[in-house]
Every structure is written in structure tokens, then in C-alpha cells.
N, C-alpha and C positions, 0 to 999 in steps of 0.2 A: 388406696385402691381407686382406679378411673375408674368412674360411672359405666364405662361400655365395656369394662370388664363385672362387674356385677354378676354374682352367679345366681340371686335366688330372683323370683318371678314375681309380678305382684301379687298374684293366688298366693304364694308361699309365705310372704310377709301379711297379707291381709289375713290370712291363718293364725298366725302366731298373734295378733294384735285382738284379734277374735277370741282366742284362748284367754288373754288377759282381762277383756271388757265383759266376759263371762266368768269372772275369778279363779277359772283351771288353775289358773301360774301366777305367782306374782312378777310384778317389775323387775324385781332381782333375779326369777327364775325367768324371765323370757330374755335377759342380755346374757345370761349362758346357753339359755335356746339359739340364740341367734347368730352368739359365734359358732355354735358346732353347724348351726345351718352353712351357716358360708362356708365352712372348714369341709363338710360330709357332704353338702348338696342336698342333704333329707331334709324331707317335712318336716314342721314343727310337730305334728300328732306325732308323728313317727317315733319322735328323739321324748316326748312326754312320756309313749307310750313303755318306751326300753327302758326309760331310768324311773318310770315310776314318781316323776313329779308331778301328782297334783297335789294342791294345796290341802289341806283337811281343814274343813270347815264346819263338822259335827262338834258341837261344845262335848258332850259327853265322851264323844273320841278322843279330844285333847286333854279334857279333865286325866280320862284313863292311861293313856299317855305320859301325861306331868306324874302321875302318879305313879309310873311305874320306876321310871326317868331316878325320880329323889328315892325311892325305897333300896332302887339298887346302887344308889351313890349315898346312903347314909354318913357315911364317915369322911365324906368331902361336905356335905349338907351339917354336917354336925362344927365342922370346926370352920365354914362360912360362916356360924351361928355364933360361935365363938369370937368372931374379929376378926377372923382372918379372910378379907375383901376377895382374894384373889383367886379364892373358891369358886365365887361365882362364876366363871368365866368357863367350867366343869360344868355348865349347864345351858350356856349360851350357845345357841346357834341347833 
């Protein structure tokens, strides 16, 4: 893409980089923020605000969370525990 076809503005990117130095998004979440920006022309709030990515940064949140995550995969969590490695990957991401 030429520079003088660019579609977002500097308000628009100085947004999305704001987002991140505020921990809203991480790094991984603002290089898919930033391709739908080029792609739709939206805000970065905008596209945060539709899909619902902010990062959760409450310990307690994530405890309940992880907790809920292994209770309803016991039987993938049980045979990860067992030796079979390739379980984990049933919980990554």
C-alpha cells in the first residue's frame, strides 16, 4: 500500500496506540484492530467496542475464569494429566 493511499488518520492510529499504552488491547489485539481499521475505515473504540476486546485484568476475573474453562473440560484436563501433552492446546488461547 502507497503512503498516499493510507486510509486511517493520525487521530485514528494515535487511538489505537493509546488503547494499548492504557492496557485496553494487547499488541496481538491492536494488529487485528488495525487490520479491520484499514479494511472498515472504523475507529479503533469502535471495532474494541463491537467485539468486545478488552483485555481482563481483574486477578479474581481470571481466577473465575480458569476455573470455570478446566471444570467444563475435566476430561480433556484429566487425560493432559495423564501424559497425553496434546491436551493442553484444549486450553491455550
Amino acid at each position: 500500500m502507497e503512503i498516499e493511499n493510507f486510509v486511517l488518520d493520525p487521530k485514528g492510529l494515535t487511538n489505537l496506540l493509546i488503547q494499548i499504552d492504557k492496557g485496553v488491547i494487547s499488541g496481538k489485539m491492536a494488529k487485528e484492530i488495525f487490520k479491520e481499521m484499514v479494511e472498515t475505515k472504523k475507529d479503533a473504540q469502535e471495532i474494541i467496542e463491537d467485539k468486545g476486546l478488552v483485555q481482563i485484568k481483574n486477578q479474581d476475573m481470571i481466577e473465575k475464569i480458569v476455573e470455570e474453562v478446566l471444570a467444563e473440560n475435566q476430561d480433556s484436563l484429566n487425560k493432559y494429566f495423564s501424559g497425553k501433552d496434546k491436551f493442553f492446546w484444549v486450553f491455550y488461547g
